[in-house]
C-alpha positions in Angstrom: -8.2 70.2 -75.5 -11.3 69.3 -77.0 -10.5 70.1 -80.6 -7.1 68.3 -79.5 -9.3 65.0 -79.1 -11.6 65.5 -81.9 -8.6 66.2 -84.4 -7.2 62.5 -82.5 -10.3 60.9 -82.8 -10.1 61.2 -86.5 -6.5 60.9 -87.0 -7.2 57.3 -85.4 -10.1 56.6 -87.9 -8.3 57.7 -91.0 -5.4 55.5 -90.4 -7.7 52.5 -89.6 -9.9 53.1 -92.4 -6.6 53.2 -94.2 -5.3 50.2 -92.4 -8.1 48.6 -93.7 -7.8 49.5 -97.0 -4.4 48.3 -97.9 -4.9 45.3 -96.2 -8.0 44.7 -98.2 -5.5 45.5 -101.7 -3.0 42.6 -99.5 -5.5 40.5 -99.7 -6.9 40.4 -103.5 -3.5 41.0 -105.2 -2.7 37.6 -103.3 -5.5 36.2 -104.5 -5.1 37.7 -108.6 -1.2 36.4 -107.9 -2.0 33.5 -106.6 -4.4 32.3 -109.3 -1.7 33.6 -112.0 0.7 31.4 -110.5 -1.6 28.1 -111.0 -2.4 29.5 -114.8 0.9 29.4 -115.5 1.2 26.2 -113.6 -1.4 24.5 -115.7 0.3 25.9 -119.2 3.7 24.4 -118.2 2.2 21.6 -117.0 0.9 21.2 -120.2 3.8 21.8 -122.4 6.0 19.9 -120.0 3.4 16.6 -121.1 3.8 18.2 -125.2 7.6 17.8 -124.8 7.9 14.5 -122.9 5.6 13.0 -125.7 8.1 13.9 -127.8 11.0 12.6 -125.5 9.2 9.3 -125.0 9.2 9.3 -128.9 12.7 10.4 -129.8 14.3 7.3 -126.3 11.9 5.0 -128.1 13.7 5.2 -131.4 17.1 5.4 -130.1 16.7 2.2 -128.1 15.6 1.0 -131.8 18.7 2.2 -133.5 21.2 1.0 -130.8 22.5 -2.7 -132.5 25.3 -4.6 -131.5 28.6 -3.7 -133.0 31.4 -6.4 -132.4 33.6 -5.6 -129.6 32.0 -3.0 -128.1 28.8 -4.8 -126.5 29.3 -3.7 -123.1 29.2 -0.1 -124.5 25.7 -1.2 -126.4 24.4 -2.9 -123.5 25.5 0.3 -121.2 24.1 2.8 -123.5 20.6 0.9 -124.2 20.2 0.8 -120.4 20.4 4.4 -120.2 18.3 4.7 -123.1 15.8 2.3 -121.2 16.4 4.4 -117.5 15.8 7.7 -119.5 12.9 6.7 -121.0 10.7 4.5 -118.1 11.3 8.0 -115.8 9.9 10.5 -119.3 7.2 7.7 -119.2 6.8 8.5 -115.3 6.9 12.4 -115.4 4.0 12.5 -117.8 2.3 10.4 -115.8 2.5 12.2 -113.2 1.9 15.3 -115.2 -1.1 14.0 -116.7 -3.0 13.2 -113.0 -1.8 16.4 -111.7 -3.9 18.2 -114.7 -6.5 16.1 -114.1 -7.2 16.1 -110.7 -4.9 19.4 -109.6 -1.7 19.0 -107.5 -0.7 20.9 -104.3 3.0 20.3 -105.5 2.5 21.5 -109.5 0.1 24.6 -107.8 -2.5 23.1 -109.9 -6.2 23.3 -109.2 -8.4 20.7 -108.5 -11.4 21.8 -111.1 -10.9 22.8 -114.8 -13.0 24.7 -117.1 -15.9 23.3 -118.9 -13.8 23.6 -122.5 -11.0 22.0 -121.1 -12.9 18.6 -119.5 -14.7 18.2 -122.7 -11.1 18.5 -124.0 -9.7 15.8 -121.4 -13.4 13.6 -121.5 -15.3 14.8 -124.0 -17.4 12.4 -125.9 -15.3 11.1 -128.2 -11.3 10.4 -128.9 -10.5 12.1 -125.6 -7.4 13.5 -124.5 -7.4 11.7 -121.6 -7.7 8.2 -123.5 -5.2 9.4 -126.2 -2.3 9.8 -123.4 -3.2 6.8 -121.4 -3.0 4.8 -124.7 0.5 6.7 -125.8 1.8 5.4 -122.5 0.4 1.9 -122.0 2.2 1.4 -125.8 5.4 3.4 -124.1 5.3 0.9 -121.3 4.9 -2.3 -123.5 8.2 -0.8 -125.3 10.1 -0.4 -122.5 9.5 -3.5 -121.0 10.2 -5.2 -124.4 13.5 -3.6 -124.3 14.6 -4.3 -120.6 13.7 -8.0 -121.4 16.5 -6.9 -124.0 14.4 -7.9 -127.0 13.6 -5.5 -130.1 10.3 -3.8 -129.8 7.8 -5.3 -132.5 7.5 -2.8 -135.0 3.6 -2.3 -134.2 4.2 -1.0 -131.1 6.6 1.2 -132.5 4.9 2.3 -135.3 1.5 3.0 -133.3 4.2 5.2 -130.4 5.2 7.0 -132.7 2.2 7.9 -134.9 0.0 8.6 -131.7 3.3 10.8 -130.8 3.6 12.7 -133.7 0.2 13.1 -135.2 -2.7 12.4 -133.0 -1.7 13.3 -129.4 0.4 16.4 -130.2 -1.9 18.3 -132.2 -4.6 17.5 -128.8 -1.8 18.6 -126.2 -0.9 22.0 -128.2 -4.8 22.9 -128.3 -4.6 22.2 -124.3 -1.9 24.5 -123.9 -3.8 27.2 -126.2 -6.5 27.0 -124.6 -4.8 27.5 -121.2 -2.9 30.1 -122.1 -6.1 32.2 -123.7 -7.9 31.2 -120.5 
């Protein structure tokens, strides 16, 4: 009986020490799967603000290119307030998308810190990422409210839309979402 108890004794230590042990493996492979989950947040995050640039961009144009056409200006007027609807919410997702890189979301699974290389990406000491969307937006904001007043954008504001669009900000939002996905 005593080897009976001692065999027991054991028996009940192996399979708490193995217990243990897998709980342990629970616990960091939630932790590795959890932090890939906000990685790949953060890089669709970031592409998600890459294409709406480029929505913003394409509605902005569009809303250009609708004109009147005799006889069907209650089609025009329907379509350009589609065009307007379609492009104040793109303006609103990256927005949104923007803060929640910035200061992490709960929602997105994004965190609330970001690596050194990335802030002086976002704030660094000169022509920032940060300013460069805020400015691609305020001018996407001034369009949009030129066209619900239902008056053509001025060409500057246009003009400076989409060169920020194409040229500057895109090339700074694919190097984000580089960067990310190396990280």
């Amino acid at each position: 009986t005593q080897i009976i108890k001692a065999l027991t004794a054991r028996y009940v230590l192996v399979l708490s020490a193995l217990a243990l042990l897998s709980f342990g493996s629970y616990i960091v492979q939630s932790k590795v799967i959890s932090n890939n989950d906000s990685s790949g947040a953060l890089v669709n995050i970031s592409g998600r603000q890459r294409m709406l640039s480029q929505r913003i961009s394409l509605l902005a144009h569009s809303i250009e290119d609708v004109k009147a056409i005799e006889g069907r200006e209650l089609q025009i007027f329907e379509d350009r307030n589609s065009l307007i609807f379609d492009l104040l919410q793109s303006i609103k997702l990256m927005e949104d998308s923007h803060e929640a890189l910035l200061h992490g979301s709960a929602k997105f699974n994004l965190p609330s810190t970001m690596s050194e290389e990335l802030h002086a990406i976002f704030y660094g000491p000169t022509d920032t990422l940060d300013s460069k969307v805020r400015n691609f937006l305020m001018h996407a904001k001034t369009l949009a409210e030129y066209a619900k007043k239902g008056n053509q954008p001025e060409s500057r504001e246009m003009n400076h839309l989409m060169n920020a669009s194409l040229v500057n900000l895109i090339g700074s939002l694919d190097s984000v979402v580089t960067l990310m996905q190396r990280e």
